[in-house]
C-alpha positions as CSV (number, residue, x, y, z in Angstrom):
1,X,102.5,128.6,15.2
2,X,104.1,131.4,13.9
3,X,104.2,134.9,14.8
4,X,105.4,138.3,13.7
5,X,108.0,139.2,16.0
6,X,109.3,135.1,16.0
7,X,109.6,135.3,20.2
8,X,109.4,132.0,21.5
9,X,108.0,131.1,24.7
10,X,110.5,129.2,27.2
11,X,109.7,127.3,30.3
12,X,111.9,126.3,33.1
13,X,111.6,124.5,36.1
14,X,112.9,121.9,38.5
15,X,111.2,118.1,38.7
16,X,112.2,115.3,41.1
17,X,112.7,111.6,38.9
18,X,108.8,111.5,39.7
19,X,108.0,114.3,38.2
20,X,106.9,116.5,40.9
21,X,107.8,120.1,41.4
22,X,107.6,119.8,45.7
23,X,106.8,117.1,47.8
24,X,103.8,115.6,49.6
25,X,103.6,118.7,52.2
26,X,102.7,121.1,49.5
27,X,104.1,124.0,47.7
28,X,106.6,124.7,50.3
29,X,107.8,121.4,50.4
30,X,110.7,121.9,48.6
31,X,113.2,119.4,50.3
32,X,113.9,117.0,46.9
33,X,114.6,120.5,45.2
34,X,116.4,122.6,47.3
35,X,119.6,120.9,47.4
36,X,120.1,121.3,43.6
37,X,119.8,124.6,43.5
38,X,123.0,125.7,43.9
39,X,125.0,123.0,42.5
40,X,127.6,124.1,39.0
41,X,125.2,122.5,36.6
42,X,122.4,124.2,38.2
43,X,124.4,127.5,38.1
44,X,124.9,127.4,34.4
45,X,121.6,126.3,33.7
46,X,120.3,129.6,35.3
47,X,122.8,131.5,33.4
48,X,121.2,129.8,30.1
49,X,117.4,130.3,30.9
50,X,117.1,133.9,30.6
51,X,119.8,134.4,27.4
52,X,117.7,136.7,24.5
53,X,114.6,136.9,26.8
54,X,112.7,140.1,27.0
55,X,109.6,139.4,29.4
56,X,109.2,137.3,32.3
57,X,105.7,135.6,32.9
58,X,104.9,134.4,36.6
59,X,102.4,133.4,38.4
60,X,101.3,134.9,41.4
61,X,103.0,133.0,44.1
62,X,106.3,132.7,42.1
63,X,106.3,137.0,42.0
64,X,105.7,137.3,45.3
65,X,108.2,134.6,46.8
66,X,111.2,135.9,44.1
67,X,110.2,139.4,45.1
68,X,111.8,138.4,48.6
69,X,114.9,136.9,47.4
70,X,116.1,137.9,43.6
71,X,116.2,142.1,44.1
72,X,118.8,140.8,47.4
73,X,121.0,138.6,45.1
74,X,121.2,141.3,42.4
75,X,122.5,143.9,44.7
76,X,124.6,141.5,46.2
77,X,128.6,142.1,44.7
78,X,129.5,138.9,46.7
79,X,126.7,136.8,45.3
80,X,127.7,134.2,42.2
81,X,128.1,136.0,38.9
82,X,125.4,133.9,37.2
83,X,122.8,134.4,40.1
84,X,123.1,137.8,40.2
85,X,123.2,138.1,36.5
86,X,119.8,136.0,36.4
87,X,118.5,138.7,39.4
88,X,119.7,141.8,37.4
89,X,117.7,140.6,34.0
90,X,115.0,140.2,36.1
91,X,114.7,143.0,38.2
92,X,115.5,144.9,35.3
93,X,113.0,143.1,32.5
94,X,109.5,143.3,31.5
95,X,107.4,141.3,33.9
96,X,104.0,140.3,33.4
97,X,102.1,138.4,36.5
98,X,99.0,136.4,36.0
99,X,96.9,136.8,39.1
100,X,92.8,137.6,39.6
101,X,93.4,138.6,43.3
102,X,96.1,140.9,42.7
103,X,95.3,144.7,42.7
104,X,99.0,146.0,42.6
105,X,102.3,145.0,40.9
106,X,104.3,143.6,43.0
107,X,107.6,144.5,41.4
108,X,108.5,147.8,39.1
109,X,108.4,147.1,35.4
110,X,106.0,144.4,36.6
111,X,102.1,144.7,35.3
112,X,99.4,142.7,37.0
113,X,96.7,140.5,34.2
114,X,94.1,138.4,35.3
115,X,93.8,136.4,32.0
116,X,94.1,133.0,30.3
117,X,97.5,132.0,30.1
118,X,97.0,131.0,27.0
119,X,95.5,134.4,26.0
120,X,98.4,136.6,27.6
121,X,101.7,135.0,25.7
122,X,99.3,135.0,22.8
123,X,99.5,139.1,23.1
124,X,102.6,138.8,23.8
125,X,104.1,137.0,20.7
126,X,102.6,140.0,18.9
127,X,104.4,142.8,20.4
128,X,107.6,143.5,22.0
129,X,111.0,142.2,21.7
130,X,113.1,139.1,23.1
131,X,111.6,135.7,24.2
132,X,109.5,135.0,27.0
133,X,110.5,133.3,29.7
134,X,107.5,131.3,31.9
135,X,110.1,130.6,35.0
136,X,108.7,127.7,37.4
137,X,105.3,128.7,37.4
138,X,103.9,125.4,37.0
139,X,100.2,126.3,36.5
140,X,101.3,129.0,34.0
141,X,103.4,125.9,32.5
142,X,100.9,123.6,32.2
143,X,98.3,125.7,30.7
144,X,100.8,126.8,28.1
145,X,101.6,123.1,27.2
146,X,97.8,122.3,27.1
147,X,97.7,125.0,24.4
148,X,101.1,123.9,22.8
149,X,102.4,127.4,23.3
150,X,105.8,126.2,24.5
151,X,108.8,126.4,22.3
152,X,111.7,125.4,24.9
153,X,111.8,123.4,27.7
154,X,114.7,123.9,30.8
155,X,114.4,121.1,33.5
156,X,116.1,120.4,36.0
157,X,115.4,116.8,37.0
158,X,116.4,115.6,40.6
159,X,117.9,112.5,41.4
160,X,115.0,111.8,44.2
161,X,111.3,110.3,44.7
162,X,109.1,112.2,46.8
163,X,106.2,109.6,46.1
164,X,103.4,112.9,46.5
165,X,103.2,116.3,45.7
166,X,101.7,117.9,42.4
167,X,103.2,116.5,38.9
168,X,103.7,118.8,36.1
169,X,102.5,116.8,33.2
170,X,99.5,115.8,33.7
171,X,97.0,113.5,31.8
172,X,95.0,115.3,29.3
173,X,98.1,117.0,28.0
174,X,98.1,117.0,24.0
175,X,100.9,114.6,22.5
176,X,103.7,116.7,21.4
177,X,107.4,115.5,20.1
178,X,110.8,117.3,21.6
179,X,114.2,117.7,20.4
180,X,117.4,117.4,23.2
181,X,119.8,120.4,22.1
182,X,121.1,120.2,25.4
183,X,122.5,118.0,28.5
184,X,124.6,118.3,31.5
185,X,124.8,116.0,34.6
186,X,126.2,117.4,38.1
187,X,128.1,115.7,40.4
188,X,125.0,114.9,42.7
189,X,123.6,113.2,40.0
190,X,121.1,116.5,39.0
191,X,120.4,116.7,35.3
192,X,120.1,120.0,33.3
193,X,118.3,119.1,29.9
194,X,116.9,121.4,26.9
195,X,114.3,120.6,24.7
196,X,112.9,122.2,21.8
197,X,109.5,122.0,20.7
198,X,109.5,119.9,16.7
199,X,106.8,121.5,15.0
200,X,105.3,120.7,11.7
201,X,106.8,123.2,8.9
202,X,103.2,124.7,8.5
203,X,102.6,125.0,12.5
């Protein structure tokens, strides 16, 4: 799939060893996460994520819960450099937030669409400058792998089973093949992998 400004759509987000982005008490069960957050490797994989991107895509939930905690870190001197460099880019970028109950934008630069995923980066790819970053907005995530819009995958895979909670890949998903371009294991056992969609030459 090819476009005429060649952005690429990047995902991150954080999975325990079964696959699940929180645990069995819902979205805010975040225990098997948490703890990883702020570990080196998960530092640098931060500081990776948002390199060359130019618009952030979210999900509802995901603006309004890093509305309370990003802006804080960025205007934060004592904070670490590549948290509050993450905050700054995105405070600072293009943000697009997929929501059909939202009537206002819950952030400056921030514009509200109540659209198809799929249909939004679509738009997207066509216009503007820099990559776009999808950042652990699982149904945003999933919808996007269901329409093989993904170029780049950052997980963060926890060394713990929380035996419920929702999984991000899902049966139903369309087979698709990724190349590792990069790996790097903290000491708590948390792994920060890249993978890169391999596409057909006429995809």
């Amino acid at each position: 799939m090819t476009d005429p400004t060649g952005r690429r759509v990047r995902a991150n987000i954080s999975l325990t060893l079964d696959g699940r982005y929180h645990g069995p008490g819902g979205p805010g069960d975040l225990g098997a996460i948490v703890p990883y957050a702020v570990t080196e490797t998960a530092r640098n994989h931060l500081a990776r994520i948002h390199e060359g991107a130019g618009t952030a895509l979210l999900g509802r939930l995901n603006a309004e819960g890093f509305l309370g905690y990003w802006p804080m870190v960025a205007a934060d001197e004592n904070a670490d450099p590549r948290d509050r460099a993450y905050a700054k880019w995105l405070v600072d970028t293009e943000k697009v937030v997929l929501s059909s109950t939202l009537t206002e934008a819950p952030w400056e630069r921030t514009r509200v669409v109540d659209a198809p995923a799929a249909d939004v980066v679509t738009g997207l790819k066509a216009t503007g400058r820099g990559d776009i970053l999808v950042n652990s907005s699982a149904s945003v995530i999933r919808s996007l792998l269901a329409a093989d819009l993904l170029d780049r995958l950052y997980l963060m895979i926890c060394p713990e089973i929380t035996g419920g909670g929702q999984r991000l890949f899902e049966d139903g998903l369309p087979a698709s093949r990724w190349k590792l371009t990069h790996q790097e294991t903290g000491e708590l056992g948390e792994i920060a992998v890249v993978y890169d969609r391999v596409r057909s030459p006429a995809a």
